[in-house]
C-alpha positions as CSV (number, residue, x, y, z in Angstrom):
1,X,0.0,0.0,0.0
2,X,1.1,3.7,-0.8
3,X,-0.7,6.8,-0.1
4,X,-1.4,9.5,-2.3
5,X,-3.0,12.2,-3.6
6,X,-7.3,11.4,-4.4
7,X,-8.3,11.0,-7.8
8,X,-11.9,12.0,-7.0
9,X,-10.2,15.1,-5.1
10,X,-6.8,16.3,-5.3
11,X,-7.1,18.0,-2.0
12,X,-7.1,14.8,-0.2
13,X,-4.9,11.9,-0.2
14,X,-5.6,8.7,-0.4
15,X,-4.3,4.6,-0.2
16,X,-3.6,3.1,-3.3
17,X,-3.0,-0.7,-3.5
18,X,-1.2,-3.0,-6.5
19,X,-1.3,-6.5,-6.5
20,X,0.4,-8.9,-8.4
21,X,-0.6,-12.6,-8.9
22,X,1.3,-15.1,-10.7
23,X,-0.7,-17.5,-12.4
24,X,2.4,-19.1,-14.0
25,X,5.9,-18.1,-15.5
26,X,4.2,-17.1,-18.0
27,X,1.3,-15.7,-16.9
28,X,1.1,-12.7,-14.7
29,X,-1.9,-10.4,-13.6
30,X,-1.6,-6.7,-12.2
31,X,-4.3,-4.6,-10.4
32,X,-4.1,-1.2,-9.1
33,X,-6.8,-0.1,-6.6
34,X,-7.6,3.0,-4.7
35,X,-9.4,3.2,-1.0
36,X,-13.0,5.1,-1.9
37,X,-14.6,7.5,0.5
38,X,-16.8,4.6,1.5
39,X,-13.9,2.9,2.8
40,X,-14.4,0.2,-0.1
41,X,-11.6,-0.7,-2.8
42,X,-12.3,0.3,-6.2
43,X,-10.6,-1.1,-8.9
44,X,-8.8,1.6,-11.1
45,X,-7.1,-0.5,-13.5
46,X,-6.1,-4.1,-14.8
47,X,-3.6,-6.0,-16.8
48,X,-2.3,-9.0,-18.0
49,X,1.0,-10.1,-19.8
50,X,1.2,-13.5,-21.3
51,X,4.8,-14.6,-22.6
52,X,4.6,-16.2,-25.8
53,X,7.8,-18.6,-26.6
């Protein structure tokens, strides 16, 4: 976890959390989420990278 400034309100900071999971070596998935006013985790973004041989 990292805190930072909100992207619903620049004013305020927030925490931010990344995760990554590895499925495989060759299979990885990233998520980046930010701590909502609610107190809930929202997802802002997701990836995933697949190596091909």
């Amino acid at each position: 976890e990292a805190e930072g400034p909100s992207p619903m309100n620049p004013e305020k900071t927030t925490k931010f959390h990344d995760v990554t999971e590895f499925k495989s070596d060759d299979h990885r998935l990233f998520t980046s989420s930010v701590l909502g006013e609610d107190g809930k985790w929202v997802v802002m973004a997701r990836g995933e990278a697949k190596r091909t041989k």
